[in-house]
C-alpha positions in Angstrom: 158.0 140.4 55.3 157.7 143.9 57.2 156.3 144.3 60.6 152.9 145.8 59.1 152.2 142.8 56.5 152.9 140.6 59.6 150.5 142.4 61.9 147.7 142.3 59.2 147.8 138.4 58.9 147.9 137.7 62.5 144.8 140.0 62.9 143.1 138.1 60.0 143.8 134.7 61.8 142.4 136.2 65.3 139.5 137.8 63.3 138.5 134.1 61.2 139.3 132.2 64.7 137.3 134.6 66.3 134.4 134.0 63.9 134.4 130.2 63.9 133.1 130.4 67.8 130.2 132.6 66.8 127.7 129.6 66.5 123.8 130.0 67.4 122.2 128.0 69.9 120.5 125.4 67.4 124.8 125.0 66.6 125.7 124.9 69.7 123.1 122.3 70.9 123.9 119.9 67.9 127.2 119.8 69.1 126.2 119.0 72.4 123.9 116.4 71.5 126.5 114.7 69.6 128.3 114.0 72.4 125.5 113.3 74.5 124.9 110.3 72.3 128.9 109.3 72.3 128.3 109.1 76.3 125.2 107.3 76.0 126.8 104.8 73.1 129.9 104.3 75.3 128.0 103.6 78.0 125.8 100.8 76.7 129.3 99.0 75.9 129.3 97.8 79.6 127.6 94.5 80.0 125.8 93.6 83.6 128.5 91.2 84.4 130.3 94.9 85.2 127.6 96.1 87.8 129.5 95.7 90.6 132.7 97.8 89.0 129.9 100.5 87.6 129.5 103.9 89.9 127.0 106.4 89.3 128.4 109.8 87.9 126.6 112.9 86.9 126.7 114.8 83.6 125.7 118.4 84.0 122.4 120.1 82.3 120.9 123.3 82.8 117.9 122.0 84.2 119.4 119.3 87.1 121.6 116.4 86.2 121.5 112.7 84.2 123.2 110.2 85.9 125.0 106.9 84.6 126.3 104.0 85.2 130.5 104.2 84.4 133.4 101.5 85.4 136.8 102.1 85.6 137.6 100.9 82.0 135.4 104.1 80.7 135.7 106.3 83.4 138.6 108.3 81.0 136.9 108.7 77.9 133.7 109.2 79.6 135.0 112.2 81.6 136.8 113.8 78.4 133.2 113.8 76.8 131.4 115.2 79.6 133.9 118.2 79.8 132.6 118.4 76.2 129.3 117.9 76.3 129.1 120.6 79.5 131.0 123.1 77.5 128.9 123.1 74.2 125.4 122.9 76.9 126.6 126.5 78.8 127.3 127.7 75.4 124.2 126.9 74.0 122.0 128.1 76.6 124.1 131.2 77.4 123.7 131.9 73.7 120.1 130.8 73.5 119.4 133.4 76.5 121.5 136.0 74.4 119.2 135.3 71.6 115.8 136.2 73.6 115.1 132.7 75.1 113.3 132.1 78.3 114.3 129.0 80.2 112.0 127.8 83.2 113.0 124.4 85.3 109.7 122.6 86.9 110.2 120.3 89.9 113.3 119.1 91.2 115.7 116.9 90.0 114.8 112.7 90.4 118.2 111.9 92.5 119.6 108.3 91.6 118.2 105.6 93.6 120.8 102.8 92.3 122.4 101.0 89.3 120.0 98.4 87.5 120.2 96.5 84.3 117.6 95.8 81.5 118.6 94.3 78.4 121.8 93.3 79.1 122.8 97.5 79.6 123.6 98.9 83.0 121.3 102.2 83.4 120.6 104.4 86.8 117.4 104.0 88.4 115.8 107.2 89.5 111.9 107.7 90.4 111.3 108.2 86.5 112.3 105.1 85.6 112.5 102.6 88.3 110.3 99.3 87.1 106.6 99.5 88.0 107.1 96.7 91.0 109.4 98.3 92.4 107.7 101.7 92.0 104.9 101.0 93.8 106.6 100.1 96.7 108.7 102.9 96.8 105.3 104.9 96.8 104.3 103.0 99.7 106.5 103.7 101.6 107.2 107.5 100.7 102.4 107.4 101.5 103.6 106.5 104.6 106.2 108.6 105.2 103.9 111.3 104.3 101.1 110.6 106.1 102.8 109.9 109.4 104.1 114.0 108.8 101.1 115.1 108.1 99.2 113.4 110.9 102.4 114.3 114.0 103.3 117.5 112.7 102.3 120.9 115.1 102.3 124.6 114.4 103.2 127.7 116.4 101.9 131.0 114.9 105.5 132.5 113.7 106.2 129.6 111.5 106.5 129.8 107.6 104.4 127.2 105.8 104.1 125.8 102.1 101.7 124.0 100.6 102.8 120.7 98.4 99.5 118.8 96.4 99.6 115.1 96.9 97.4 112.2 95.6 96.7 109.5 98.4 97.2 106.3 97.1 94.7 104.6 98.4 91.6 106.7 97.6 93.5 108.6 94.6 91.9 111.8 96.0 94.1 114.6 96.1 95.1 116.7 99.3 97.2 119.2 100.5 100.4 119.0 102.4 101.3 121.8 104.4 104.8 122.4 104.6 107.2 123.7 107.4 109.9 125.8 106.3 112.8 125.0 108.0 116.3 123.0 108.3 114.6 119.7 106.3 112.4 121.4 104.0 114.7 120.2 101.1 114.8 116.9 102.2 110.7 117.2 102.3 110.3 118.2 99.0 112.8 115.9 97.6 110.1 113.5 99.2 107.0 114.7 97.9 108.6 115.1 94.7 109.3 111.7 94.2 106.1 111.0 95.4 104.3 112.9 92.6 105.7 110.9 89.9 105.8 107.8 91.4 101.9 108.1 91.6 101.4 109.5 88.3 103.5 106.5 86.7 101.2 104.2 88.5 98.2 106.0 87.7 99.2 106.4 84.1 99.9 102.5 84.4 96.6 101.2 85.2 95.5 103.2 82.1 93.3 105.9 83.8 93.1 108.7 81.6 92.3 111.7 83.8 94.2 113.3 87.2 92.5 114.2 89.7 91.8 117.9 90.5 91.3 120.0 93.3 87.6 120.9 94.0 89.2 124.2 96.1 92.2 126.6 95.5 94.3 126.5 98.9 95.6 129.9 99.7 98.4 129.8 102.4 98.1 127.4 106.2 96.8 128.6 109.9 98.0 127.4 112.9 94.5 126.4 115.0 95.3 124.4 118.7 99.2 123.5 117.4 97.9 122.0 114.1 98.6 123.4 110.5 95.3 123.6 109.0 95.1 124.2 105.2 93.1 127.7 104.2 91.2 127.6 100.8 89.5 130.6 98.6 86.4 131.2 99.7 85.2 131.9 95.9 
């Protein structure tokens, strides 16, 4: 075989390797959700008796994170498919963006709140799916976190306000949080966040149909005597 016949086939190989990673985004998401449900299967393996062993690790997703429940005796094959599974996710979405697509995320991330078990299968709790009980009292206490901001915190004119829409849980009216910008202003909207969907699960819950609405459109917060004090469209 002569240099040139050999050059030829190893462009041919490069060329049909080349093409067998050209997938669309539908491809690349099957692949990905294959392995997505190999994490989810190997994870429901673990009984309860392992909760104590179990750790919360995070699997990657272009919108945030899903967390689970892993012990040492799947901690290995677990990490080989997340590597996977995080590979075939950027290549989907990078390829569904190179196709035209739009991706928007809403709302921030639930963060886990612990590891629980239901039906004999460790899972992590987060806001979203924390049992009812227990939901309603972290909503309690996250009302009353809220409200003690809201009723303490002062203004100065230079400051940089937000606005966050929160339902009290008491009279199920909604209001409006004004929000400091500033050094904790993640750690706030982690908190009303939370909030939000804490009361929409109880809401949903007691089988009410419709949320709430506001009657006025707030437009941006004034400072009047050292207290933030919400500003709403006149119209």
């Amino acid at each position: 075989m002569n240099k040139g016949q050999l050059l030829l086939i190893t462009c041919l190989i490069l060329v049909t390797s080349c093409k067998k990673e050209i997938r669309t985004s539908k491809e690349w998401g099957e692949l990905a959700a294959a392995r997505l449900n190999e994490i989810e299967a190997l994870v429901a393996t673990v009984p309860c008796s392992k909760q104590r062993e179990a750790v919360i690790e995070s699997v990657k997703q272009y919108c945030g994170k899903a967390y689970y429940p892993v012990t040492p005796s799947i901690k290995t094959k677990f990490d080989e498919l997340r590597a996977a599974y995080e590979q075939f996710s950027r290549h989907r979405w990078s390829t569904f963006i190179d196709e035209g697509g739009i991706i928007d995320c809403f709302g921030l991330d639930p963060q886990p709140i612990g590891i629980g078990c239901e039906d004999n299968r460790l899972l992590v709790y987060t806001v979203r799916n924390l049992p009812i009980g227990k939901a309603r009292e972290m909503a309690n206490d996250l009302h009353a976190k809220i409200q003690q901001y809201k009723d303490t915190v002062s203004c100065v004119a230079s400051q940089q306000w937000g606005m966050e829409v929160v339902q009290h849980l008491i009279s199920g009216e909604l209001e409006v949080l004004p929000l400091l910008y500033g050094d904790n202003v993640q750690e706030w909207r982690y908190t009303v966040a939370d909030y939000q969907v804490l009361v929409r699960r109880l809401w949903q819950a007691a089988g009410k149909e419709s949320y709430p609405r506001l009657e006025k459109r707030p437009i941006g917060v004034g400072c009047v005597d050292g207290k933030p004090i919400i500003e709403y469209d006149a119209g």
